[in-house]
C-alpha positions in Angstrom: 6.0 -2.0 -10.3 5.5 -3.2 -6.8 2.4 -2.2 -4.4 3.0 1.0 -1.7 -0.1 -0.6 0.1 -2.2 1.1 2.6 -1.1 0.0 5.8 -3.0 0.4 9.4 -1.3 -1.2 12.4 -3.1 -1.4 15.6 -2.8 -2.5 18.9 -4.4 -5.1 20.2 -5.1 -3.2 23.1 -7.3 -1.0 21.0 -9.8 -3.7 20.5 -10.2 -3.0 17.0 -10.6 -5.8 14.5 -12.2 -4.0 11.3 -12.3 -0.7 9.8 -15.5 -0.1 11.7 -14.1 -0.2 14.7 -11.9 3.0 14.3 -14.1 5.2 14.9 -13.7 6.8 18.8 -10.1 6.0 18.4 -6.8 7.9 18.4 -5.6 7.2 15.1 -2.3 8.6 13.3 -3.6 9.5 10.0 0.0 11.2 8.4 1.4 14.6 8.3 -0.5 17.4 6.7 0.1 16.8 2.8 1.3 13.8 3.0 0.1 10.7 0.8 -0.7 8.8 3.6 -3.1 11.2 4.8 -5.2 11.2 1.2 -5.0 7.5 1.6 -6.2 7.1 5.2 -8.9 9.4 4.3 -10.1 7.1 1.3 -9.5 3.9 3.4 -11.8 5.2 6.3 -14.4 6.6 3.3 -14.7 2.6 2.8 -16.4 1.7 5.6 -18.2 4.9 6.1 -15.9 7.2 8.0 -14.0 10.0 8.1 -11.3 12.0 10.5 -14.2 13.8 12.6 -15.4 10.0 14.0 -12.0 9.6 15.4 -11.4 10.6 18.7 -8.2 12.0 17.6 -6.6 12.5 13.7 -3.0 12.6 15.1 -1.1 14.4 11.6 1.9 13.1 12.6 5.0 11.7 10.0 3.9 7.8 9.2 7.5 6.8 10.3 7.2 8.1 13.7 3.4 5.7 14.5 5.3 2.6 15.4 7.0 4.5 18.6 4.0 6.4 19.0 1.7 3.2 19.1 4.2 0.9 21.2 4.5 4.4 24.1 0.2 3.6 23.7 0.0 7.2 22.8 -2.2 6.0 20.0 -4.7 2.9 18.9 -3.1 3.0 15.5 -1.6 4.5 12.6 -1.2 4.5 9.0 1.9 3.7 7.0 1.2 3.8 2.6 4.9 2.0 2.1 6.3 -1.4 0.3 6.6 -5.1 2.1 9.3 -5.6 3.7 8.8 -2.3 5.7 11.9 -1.8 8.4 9.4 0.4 11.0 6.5 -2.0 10.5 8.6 -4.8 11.6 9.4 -3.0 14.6 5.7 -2.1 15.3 4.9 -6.0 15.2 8.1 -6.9 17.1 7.4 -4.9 20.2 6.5 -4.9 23.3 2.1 -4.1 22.5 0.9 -6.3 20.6 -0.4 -5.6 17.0 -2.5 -6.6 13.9 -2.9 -5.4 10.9 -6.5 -3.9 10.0 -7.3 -4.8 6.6 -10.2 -2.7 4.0 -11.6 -5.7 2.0 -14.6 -3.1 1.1 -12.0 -1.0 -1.3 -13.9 -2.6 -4.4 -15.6 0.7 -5.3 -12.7 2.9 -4.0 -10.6 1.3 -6.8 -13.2 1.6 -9.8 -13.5 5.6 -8.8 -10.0 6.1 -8.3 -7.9 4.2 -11.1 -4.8 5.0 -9.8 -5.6 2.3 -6.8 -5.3 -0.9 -7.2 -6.0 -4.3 -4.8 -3.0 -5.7 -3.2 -2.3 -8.0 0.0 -0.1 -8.3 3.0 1.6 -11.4 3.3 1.4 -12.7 6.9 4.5 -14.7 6.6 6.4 -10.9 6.4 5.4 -10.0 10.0 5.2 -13.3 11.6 5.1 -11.6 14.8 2.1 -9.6 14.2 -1.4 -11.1 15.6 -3.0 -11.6 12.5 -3.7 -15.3 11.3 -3.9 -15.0 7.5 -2.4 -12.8 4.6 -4.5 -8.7 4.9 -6.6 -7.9 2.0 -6.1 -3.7 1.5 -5.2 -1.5 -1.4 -2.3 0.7 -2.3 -1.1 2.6 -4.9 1.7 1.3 -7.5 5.5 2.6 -7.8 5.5 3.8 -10.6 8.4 4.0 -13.7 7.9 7.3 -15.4 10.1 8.9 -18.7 9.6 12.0 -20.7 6.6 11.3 -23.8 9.2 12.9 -25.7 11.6 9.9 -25.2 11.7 7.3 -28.3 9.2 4.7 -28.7 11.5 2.0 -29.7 13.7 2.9 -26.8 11.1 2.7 -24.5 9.8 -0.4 -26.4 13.0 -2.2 -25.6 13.2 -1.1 -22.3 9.9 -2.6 -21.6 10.5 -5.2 -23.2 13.7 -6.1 -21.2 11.7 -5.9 -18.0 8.9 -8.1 -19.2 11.3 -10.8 -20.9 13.4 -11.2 -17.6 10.7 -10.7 -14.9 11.9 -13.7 -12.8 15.6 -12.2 -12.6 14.0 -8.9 -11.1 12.1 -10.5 -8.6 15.2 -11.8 -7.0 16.7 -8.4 -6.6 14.3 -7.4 -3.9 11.0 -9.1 -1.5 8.7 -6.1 -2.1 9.1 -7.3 -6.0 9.2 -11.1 -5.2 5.4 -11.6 -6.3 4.9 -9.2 -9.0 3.0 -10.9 -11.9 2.9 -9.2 -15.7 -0.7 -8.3 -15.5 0.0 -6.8 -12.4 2.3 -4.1 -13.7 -0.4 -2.7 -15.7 -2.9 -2.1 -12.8 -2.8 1.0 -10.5 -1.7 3.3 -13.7 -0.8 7.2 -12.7 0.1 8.2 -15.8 -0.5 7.2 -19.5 1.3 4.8 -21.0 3.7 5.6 -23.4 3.6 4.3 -26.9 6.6 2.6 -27.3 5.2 0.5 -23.6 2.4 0.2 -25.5 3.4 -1.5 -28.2 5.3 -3.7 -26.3 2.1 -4.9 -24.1 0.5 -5.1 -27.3 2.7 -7.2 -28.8 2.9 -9.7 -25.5 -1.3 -9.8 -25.7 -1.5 -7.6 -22.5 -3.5 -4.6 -23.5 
C-alpha cells in the first residue's frame, strides 16, 4: 500500500543539510527494537555512518523527537511513519525551525534489501518546514497480508477490487492520495500469493 518512509527532522540550528553532516550530532535514533532504529541504522549506513559517529544515539520512542528537538535537547530524530504525520507537523510548526534531511544515496540500500523501496516527501505536506522542494528518502511499504491457506480466487477478487477502483481509495485518505499500480508491487515483505498473482498477471504487472 502506501510508503512508511524514513523520516529525519532537524533543526536548522543543527546546521545539518545532508546525511553527512550527522555525524557529531545528538540524534534520536528510536527505542531499542524498534523499526525505526533498524531503519536509521541503514539510512546512516548510506552515507557512510553509523551510531558510534554520533555524538549521542538518543534510543528514545520516535513520537516523543518532535518535543525533544523543539526543547533543543537534540539536533534531530528519526520518525519511519506515513504522510500526513500529526507529530511531524508539530515538529515543522514550532517554535525551532526544521528541515527535513533527505538519503538520495539509498540506491544500493534498496537492491540489498528488497523489502525497501524509493519514496518522497511532498513539501506541500509541511509547508512550514524549511525545505524548498519535495525530500527524496526511502521507506518501507504497509503492507496487506492473509493466510496462503486462504483461496486463490478469493484473494484474486479481492485484488482485483482494489486494482479496478484505485482512484476511489485514494480519496479515502492523503497518505494513499498518490499511490500508482506499479507502485503497490514494490517494497514486497512477503510473497505474493497466488490468487494476487494471477490477478497482476492478468493486468500485465508481473
Amino acid at each position: 500500500m502506501h510508503s512508511e518512509t524514513v523520516n529525519l527532522v532537524v533543526s536548522e540550528k543543527s546546521g545539518i543539510k545532508k546525511c553527512e553532516d550527522l555525524k557529531g550530532k545528538r540524534i534520536a535514533v528510536g527505542d531499542p527494537g524498534s523499526g525505526t532504529r533498524q531503519n536509521a541504522k541503514d539510512a546512516l549506513a548510506t552515507c557512510g555512518l553509523n551510531f558510534s559517529d554520533l555524538a549521542a544515539a538518543e534510543g528514545l520512542k520516535a513520537v516523543e523527537g518532535s518535543s525533544m528537538l523543539q526543547d533543543e535537547r537534540v539536533d534531530g530524530y528519526f520518525y519511519t511513519v506515513g504522510h500526513p504525520n500529526g507529530s511531524l507537523k508539530e515538529s515543522t510548526a514550532g517554535r525551532i525551525k526544521v528541515r527535513f534531511i533527505g538519503f538520495p544515496n539509498s540506491k544500493d540500500l534498496i537492491q540489498k534489501q528488497p523489502y525497501y523501496a524509493a519514496a518522497e516527501i511532498a513539501k506541500d505536506l509541511y509547508p512550514d518546514a524549511t525545505n524548498e522542494s519535495n525530500i527524496k528518502t526511502f521507506g518501507v511499504k504497509a503492507t496487506l497480508l492473509t493466510s496462503a491457506k486462504i483461496n486463490d480466487d478469493v484473494v484474486y477478487k479481492l485484488t482485483k477490487e482494489v486494482f479496478e477502483n484505485l482512484a476511489i481509495l485514494k480519496k479515502l485518505h492523503p497518505a494513499l492520495g498518490t499511490l500508482k499500480k506499479e507502485d503497490l508491487l514494490t517494497g514486497l515483505s512477503a510473497p505474493i500469493h497466488p490468487g494476487a498473482l494471477k490477478y497482476f498477471k492478468e493486468a500485465g504487472l508481473k
